[in-house]
C-alpha positions, 0 to 999 in steps of 0.5 A: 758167699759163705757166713766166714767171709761175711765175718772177715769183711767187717774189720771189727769183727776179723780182728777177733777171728783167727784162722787156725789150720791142722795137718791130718796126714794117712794112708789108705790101701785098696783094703784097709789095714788091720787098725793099730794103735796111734803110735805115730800120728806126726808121721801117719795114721792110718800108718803105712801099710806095704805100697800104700797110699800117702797123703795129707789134709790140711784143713782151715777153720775161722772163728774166735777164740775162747777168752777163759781158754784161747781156744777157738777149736780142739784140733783134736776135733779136726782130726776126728773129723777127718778120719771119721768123716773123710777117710771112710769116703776115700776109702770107698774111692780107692776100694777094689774094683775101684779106678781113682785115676777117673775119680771127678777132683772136682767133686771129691774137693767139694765132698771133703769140704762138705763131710767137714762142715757139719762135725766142725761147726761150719767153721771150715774156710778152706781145705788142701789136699797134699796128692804129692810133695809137688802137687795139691788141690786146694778149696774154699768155702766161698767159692765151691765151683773152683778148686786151686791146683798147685804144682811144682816144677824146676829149671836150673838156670845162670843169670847176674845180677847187674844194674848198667846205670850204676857204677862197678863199686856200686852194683858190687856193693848192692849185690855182693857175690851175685854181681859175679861178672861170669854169672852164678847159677841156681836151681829154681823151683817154681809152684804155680796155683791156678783156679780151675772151674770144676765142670758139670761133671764135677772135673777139673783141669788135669795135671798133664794139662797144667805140666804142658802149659808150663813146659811150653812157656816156661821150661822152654825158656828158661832150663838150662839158660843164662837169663841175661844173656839168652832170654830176651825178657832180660835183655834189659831186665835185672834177672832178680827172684822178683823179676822172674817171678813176674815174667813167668806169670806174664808168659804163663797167664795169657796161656792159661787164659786161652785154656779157660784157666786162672793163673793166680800166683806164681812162686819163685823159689831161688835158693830154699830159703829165699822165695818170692811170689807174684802177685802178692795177696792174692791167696793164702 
């Protein structure tokens, strides 16, 4: 176990501690681009050059602040240290010659977390690489023989929201327009982020493996149904965003399980304002 958790286990000594995390979004070419200016950095830099190579790093340092500048860390030295340290190592992954589709994600988390610690005083606690708007990878300090895969899916689904031993004006008054007794559909999206051991050739679990398991449990299921009246998880569930959240990460569990893979949490989105995910505290 890392010094950071040391220090978030004593309550007295967290409560003084912030997690401070900065998003360091670039662009990488086979060959890199001529450098410019740092006109953009909101959008990109290194900037877009041609067909690029977009991504973004999201990087989380513990500490405490400075009680004269309530500072714990110039998150420009976060930014300097991704692009002095990381860059030039993912440079030399995407370079001529080079296949990225083989690169072990496994050892590339654990090299990125490491370039970093030195530049940003061991303060770093966890890192996110942002490969697609849809798919990350995320690791942690305390725990550098996993990495967290994160990915999205949708499914398009009807359900109401209906509870048998309440009365009509009583389930109207609680659920309002979603007590619709034809039903009312959304598009769902769900993020599921499963802890992946990084093998002794520094892989983890591919994303196609991940997409299988959730086609087979999930999209299966629930694309394109009418939650109470098609799914059997329902027939006595009310189909709420809690309720589908935990029955998506019960499907989905035992078969990650068989595959040597932890399902940590599953987030439901029903509308984009309205998220839940289950279970809760688990991973931040």
């Amino acid at each position: 176990m890392s010094s950071h958790d040391d220090d978030a286990s004593n309550p007295l000594q967290s409560r003084a501690m912030v997690e401070l995390t900065r998003c360091v979004r670039f662009c990488l070419n086979r060959i890199p681009a001529p450098e410019s200016g740092k006109f953009n950095t909101f959008s990109a830099w290194p900037a877009m050059s041609g067909l690029g190579r977009y991504y973004e790093l999201l990087v989380t340092c513990r500490g405490e602040p400075d009680p004269q500048t309530g500072y714990f860390l110039n998150i420009k030295a976060i930014d300097t240290a991704v692009r002095q340290h990381v860059l030039p190592y993912l440079q030399t992954i995407v370079a001529p010659g080079e296949d990225p589709s083989q690169v072990p994600m496994g050892k590339l988390m654990q090299r990125i977390i490491t370039l970093l610690q030195q530049p940003l005083n061991a303060s770093v606690i966890r890192v996110r690489l942002a490969l697609t708007p849809f798919y990350q990878l995320q690791i942690r300090s305390c725990d550098m023989d996993h990495v967290i895969l994160r990915q999205q899916y949708e499914f398009a689904a009807a359900h109401r929201l209906h509870v048998p031993e309440l009365s009509d004006e009583e389930n109207r008054k609680i659920f309002g327009k979603c007590n619709n007794p034809s039903g009312h559909g959304h598009n769902y999206q769900v993020e599921v982020a499963v802890k992946c051991p990084i093998d002794n050739n520094g892989h983890i679990a591919t994303v196609n493996k991940i997409d299988q398991l959730v086609d087979n449990e999930i999209m299966e299921r629930l694309d394109h149904k009418h939650l109470n009246e098609d799914v059997d998880a329902f027939a006595n569930l009310n189909p709420s965003v809690e309720n589908i959240a935990k029955v998506i990460y019960d499907w989905l569990v035992v078969a990650m399980d068989k595959e040597n893979l932890k399902l940590e949490v599953v987030s439901v989105w029903e509308t984009g304002k309205t998220r839940c995910t289950y279970p809760a505290g688990v991973l931040s």
